[in-house]
PAZAPA-4460 file (N, C-alpha, C; in steps of 0.05 Angstrom, whole numbers, plus 32768, in hexadecimal, padded with zeros to 4 digits):
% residues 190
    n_x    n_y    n_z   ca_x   ca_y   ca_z    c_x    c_y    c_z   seq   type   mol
   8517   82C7   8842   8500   82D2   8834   8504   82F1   8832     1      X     A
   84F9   8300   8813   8504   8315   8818   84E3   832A   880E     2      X     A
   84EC   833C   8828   84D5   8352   882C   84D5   835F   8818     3      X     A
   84EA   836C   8811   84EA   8384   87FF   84D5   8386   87E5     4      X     A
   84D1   8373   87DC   84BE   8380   87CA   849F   837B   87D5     5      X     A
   8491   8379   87EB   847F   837F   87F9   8484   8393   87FF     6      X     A
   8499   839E   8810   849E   83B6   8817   8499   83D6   87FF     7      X     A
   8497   83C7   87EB   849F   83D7   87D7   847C   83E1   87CD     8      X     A
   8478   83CB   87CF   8455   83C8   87BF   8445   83DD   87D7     9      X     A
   8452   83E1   87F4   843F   83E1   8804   8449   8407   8800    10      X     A
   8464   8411   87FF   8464   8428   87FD   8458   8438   87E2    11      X     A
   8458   8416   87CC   8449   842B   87AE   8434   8428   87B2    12      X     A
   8420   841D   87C9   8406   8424   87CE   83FD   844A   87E4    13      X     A
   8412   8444   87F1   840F   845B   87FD   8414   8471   87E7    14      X     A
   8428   8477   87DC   842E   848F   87D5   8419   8492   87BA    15      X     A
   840A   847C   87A5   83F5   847E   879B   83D9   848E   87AB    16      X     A
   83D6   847E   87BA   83BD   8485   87CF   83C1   84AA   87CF    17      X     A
   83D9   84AB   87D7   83DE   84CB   87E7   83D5   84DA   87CC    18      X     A
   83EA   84DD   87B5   83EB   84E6   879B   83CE   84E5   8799    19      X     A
   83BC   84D1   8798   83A3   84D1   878C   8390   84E9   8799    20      X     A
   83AB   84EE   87B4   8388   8500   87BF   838A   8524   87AC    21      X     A
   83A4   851F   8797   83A6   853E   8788   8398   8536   8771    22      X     A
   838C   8519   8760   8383   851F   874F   835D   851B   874C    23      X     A
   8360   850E   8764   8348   84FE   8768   8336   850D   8782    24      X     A
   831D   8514   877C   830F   8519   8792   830A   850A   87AA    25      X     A
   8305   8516   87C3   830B   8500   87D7   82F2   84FB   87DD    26      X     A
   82DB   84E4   87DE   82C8   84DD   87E3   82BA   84E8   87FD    27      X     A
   82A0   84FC   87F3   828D   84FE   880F   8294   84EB   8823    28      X     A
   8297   84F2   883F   828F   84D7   8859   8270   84D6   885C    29      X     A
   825F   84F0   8856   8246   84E8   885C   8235   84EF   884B    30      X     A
   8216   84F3   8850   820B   84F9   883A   8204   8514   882B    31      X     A
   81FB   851A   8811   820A   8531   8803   81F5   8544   880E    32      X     A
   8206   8553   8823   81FA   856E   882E   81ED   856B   884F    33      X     A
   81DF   8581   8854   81D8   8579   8871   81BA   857B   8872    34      X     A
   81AA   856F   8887   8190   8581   8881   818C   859A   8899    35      X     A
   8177   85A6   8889   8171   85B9   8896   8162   85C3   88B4    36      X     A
   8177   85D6   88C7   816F   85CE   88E4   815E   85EB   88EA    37      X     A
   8150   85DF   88F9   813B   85FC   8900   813E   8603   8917    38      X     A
   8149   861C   8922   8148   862B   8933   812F   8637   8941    39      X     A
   812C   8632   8961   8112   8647   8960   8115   865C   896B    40      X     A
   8105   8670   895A   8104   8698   895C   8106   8692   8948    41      X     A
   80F9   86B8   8943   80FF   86BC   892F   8111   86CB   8920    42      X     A
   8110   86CB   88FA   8123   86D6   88F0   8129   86FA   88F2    43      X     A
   813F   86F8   8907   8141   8717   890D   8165   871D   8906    44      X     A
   8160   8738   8904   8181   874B   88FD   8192   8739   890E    45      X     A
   8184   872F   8919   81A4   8724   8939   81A2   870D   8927    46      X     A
   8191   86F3   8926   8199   86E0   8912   81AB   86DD   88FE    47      X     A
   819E   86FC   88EA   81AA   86FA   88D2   81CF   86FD   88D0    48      X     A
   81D4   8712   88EA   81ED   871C   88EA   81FF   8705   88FA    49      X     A
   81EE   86F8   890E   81FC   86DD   891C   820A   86BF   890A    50      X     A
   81F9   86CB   88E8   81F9   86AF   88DB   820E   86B8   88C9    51      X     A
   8210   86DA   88CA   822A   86DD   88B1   8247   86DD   88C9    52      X     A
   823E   86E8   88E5   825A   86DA   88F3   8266   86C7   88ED    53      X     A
   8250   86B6   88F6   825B   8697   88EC   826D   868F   88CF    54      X     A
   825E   869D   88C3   826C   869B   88A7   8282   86AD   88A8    55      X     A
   8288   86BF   88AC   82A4   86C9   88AF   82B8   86BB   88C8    56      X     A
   82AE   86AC   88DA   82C3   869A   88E7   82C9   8684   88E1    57      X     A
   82BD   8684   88D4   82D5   8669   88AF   82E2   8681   889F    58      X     A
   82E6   8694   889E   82F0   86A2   888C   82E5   86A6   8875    59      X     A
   82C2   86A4   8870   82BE   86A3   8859   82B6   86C3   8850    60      X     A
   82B7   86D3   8841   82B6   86F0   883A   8297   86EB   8831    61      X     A
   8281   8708   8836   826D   86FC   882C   8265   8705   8811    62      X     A
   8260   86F9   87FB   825D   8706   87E1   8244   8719   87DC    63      X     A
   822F   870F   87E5   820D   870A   87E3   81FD   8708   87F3    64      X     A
   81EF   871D   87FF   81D9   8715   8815   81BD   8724   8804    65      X     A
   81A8   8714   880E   8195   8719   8802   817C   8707   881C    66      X     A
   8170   8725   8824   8165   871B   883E   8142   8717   883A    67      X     A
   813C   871D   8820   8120   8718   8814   811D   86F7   880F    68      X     A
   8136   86EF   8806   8139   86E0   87FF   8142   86BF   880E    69      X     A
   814A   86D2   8827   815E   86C2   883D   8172   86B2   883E    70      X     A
   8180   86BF   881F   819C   86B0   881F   81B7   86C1   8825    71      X     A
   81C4   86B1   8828   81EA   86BF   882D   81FD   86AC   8816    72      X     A
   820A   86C3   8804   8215   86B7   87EE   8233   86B8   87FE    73      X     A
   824D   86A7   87FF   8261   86B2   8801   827B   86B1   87E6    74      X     A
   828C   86BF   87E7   829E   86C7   87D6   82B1   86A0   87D3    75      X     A
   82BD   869E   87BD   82CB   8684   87CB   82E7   868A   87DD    76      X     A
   82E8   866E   87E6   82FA   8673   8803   8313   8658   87F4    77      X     A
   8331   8663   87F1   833A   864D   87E7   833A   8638   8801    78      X     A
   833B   8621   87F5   833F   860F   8818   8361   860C   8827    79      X     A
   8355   860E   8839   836D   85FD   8852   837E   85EB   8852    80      X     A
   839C   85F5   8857   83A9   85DD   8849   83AA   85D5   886C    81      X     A
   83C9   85BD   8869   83D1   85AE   8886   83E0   85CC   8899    82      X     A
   83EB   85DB   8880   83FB   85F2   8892   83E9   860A   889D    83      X     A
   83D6   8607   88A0   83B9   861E   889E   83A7   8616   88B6    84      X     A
   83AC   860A   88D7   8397   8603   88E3   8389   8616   88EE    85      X     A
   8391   8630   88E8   8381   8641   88F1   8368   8647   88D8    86      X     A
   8364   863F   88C6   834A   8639   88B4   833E   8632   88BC    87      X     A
   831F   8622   88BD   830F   860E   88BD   8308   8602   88AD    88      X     A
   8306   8610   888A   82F7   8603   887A   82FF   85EA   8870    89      X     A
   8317   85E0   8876   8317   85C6   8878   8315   85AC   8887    90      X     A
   82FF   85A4   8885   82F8   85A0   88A9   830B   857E   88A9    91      X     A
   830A   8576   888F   8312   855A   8899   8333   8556   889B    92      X     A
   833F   854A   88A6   835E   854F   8893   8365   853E   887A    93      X     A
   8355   852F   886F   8357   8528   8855   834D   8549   8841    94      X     A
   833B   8556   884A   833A   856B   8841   8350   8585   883E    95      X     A
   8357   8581   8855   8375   8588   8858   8391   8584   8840    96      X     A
   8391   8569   8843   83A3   8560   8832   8391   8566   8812    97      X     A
   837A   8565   8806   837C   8568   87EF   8381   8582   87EE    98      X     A
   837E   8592   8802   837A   85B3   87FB   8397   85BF   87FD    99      X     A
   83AF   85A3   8807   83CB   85AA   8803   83D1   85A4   87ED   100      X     A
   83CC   8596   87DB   83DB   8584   87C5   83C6   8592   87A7   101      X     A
   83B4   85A1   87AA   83A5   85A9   8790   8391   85C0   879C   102      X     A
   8396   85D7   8791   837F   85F2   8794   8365   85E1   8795   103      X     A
   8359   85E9   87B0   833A   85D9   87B5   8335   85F5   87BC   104      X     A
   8311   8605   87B7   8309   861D   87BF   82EE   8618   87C6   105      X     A
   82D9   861E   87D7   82BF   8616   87E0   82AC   8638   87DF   106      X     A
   8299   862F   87E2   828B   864B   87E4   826C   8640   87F1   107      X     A
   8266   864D   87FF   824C   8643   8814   8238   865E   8809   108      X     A
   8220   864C   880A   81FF   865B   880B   81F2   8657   8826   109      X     A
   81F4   8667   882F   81E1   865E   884A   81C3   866B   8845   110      X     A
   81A8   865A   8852   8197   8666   884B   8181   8665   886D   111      X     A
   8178   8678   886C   816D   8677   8885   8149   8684   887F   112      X     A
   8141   8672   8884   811C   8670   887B   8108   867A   8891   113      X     A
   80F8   8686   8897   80E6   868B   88AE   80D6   8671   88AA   114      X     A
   80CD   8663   88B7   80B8   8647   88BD   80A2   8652   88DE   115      X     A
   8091   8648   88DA   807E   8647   88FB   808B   8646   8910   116      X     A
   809D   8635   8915   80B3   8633   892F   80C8   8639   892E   117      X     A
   80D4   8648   8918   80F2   8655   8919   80FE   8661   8903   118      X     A
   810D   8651   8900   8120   8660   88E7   8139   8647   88DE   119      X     A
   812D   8643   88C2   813A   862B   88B5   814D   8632   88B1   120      X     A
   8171   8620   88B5   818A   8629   88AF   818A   8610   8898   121      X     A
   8191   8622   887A   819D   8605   8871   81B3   860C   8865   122      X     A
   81CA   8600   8864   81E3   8603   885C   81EE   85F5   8844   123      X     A
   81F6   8605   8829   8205   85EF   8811   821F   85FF   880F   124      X     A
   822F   85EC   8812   8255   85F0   880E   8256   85E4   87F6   125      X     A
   825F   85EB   87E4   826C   85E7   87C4   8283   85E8   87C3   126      X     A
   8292   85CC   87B8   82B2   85CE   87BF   82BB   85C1   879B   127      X     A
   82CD   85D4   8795   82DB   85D0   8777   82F1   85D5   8777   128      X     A
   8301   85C7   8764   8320   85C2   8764   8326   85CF   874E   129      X     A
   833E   85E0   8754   8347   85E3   8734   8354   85D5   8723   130      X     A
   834B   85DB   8706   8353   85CF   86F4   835B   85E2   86CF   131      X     A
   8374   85E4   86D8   8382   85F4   86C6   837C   85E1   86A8   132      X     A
   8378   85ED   868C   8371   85EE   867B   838B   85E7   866B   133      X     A
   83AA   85E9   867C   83CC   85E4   866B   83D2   85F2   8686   134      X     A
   83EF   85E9   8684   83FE   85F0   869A   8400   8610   869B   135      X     A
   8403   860B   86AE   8407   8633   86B5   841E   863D   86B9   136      X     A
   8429   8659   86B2   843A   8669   86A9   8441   8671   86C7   137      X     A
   8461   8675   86C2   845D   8687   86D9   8477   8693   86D9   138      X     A
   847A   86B3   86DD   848E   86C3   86D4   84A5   86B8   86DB   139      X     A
   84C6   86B8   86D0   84D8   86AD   86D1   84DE   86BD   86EE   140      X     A
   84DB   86DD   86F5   84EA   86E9   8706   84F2   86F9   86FE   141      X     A
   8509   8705   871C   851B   871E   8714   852F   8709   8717   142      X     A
   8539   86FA   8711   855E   86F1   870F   8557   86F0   86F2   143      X     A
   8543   86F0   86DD   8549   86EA   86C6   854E   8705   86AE   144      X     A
   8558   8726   86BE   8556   8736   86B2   8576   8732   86B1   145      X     A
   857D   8745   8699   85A0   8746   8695   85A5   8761   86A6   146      X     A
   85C0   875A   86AA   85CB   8771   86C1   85D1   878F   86A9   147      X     A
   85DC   877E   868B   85E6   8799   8678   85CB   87A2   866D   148      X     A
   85B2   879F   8670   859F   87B4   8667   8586   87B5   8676   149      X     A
   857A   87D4   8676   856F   87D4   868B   8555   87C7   8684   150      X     A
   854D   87D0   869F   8534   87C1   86A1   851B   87CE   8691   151      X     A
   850F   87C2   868A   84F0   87D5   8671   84E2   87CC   867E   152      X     A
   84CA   87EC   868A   84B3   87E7   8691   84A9   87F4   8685   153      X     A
   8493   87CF   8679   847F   87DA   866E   8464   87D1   867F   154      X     A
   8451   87E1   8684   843C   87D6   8696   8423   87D2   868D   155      X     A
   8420   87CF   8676   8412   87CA   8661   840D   87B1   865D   156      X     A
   842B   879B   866C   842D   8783   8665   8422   8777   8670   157      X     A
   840A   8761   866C   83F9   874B   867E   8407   8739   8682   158      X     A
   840A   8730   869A   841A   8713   86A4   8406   8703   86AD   159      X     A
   8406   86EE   86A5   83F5   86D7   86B2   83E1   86CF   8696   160      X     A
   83CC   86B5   86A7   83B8   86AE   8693   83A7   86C7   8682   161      X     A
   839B   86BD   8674   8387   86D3   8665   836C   86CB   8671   162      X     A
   8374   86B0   8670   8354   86B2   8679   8357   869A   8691   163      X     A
   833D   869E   86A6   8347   8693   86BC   8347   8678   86BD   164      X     A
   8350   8669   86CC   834A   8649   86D0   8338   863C   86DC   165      X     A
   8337   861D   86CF   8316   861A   86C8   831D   860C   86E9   166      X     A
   8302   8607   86F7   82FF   85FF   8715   82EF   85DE   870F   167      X     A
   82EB   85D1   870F   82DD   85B5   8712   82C8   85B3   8730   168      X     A
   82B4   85B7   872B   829D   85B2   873B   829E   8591   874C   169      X     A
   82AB   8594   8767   82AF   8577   8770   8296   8572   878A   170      X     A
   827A   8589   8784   8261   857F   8792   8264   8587   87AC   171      X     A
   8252   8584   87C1   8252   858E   87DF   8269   8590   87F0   172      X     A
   826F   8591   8801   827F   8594   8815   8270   8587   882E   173      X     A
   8269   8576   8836   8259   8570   8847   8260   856C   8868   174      X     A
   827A   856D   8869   8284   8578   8884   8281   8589   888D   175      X     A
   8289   85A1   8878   828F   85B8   887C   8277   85C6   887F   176      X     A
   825A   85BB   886C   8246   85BC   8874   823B   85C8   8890   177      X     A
   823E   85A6   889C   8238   859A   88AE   8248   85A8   88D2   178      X     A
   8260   85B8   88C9   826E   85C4   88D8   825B   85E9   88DB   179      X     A
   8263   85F4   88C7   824C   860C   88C0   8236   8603   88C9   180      X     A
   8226   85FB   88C9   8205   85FB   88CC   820F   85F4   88F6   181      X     A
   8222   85E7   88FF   8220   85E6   8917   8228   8601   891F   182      X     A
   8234   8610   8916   8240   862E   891F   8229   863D   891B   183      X     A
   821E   8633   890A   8206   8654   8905   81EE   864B   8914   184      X     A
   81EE   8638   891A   81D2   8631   892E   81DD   863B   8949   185      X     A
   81FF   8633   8952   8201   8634   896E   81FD   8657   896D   186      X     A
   820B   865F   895C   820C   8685   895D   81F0   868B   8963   187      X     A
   81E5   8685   8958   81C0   8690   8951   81B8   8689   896F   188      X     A
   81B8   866D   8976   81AC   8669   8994   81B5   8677   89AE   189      X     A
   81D1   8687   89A4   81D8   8696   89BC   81C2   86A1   89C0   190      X     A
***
C-alpha cells in the first residue's frame, strides 16, 4: 500500500493553512472587545500618567490625550513579528505569524471615566492590514549605476509611492485588548 499521496494531501493542507494566515484574517478567539473594569479612587495625575506608562510598555507612542474628555489616542504601532519577543503587541502567536507574513499595524484608545466608585478603564485596539493598491516599487540600488559616468544628484527626485497605501480595517484586537486593560488596571492599583 502506498502512502505517498496521503502524505502529499496532508503537507498541501498544511502549507495552505500557513499561506492563508498572509491573506486571510485570523479569527477573534473571543468576544469583540473587552468590557469595561472599574477601579476604585479617584481619577488623579498619578492615574492618568500610570495609564500612559502602560501604554508605552507595549511600545505604543502616544498621539492624543485629551483629559476633559478622558481619552488616550495612540500613534499606530506596526505589529510583532516571531523575531520581535521583546514587543507585546502581539499577544497571540498566531498574531505573531500574521504580523510575519503581511504588514499588520494596531492603534489603541484608552478611555478612563470618573463613576461613584472609581474610574472606568475601557480599552479599543484597532488592528488593519495593509493593502497595496499594485505592487510596489522599490529602487534597483547602487550596483545599478555605470562605473563610466558619474553619478547625478538630483534631490528633487521622489522615490517611492505618491500616494500612500491603502490599510484594510480587520476590527478589534481583542487579546491585545484584554492584555492592556490588565496592565493599566494593575499600574493604577499600585
Amino acid at each position: 500500500m502506498n502512502r505517498r499521496p496521503s502524505s502529499l494531501v496532508l503537507l498541501a493542507a498544511i502549507s495552505s493553512s500557513i499561506c492563508g494566515c498572509a491573506v486571510m484574517a485570523l479569527p477573534a478567539t473571543g468576544p469583540l472587545g473587552t468590557a469595561a473594569v472599574v477601579v476604585p479612587g479617584p481619577l488623579t495625575e498619578t492615574t492618568w500618567e500610570r495609564t500612559v506608562d502602560a501604554l508605552h510598555a507595549f511600545h505604543f507612542s502616544i498621539e492624543k490625550e485629551n483629559r476633559l474628555a478622558g481619552t488616550i489616542q495612540t500613534d499606530y504601532l506596526s505589529g510583532a513579528g516571531l523575531l520581535e519577543p521583546w514587543h507585546r503587541d502581539s499577544v497571540t502567536l498566531g498574531d505573531r505569524l500574521e504580523s510575519s507574513l503581511q504588514p499588520i499595524r494596531r492603534r489603541a484608545v484608552v478611555t478612563l471615566t470618573p463613576v461613584e466608585n472609581g474610574v472606568l478603564v475601557a480599552v479599543e485596539v484597532i488592528k488593519e492590514r495593509e493593502h497595496p493598491q499594485r505592487p510596489t516599487r522599490h529602487a534597483p540600488g547602487v550596483a545599478t549605476y555605470p562605473e563610466s559616468r558619474p553619478v547625478q544628484r538630483d534631490l528633487d527626485v521622489v522615490l517611492g509611492e505618491s500616494a500612500p497605501p491603502g490599510w484594510i480595517t480587520l476590527g478589534r484586537d481583542a487579546a491585545l485588548e484584554e492584555a492592556l486593560q490588565a496592565e493599566i488596571v494593575g499600574r493604577i492599583r499600585r
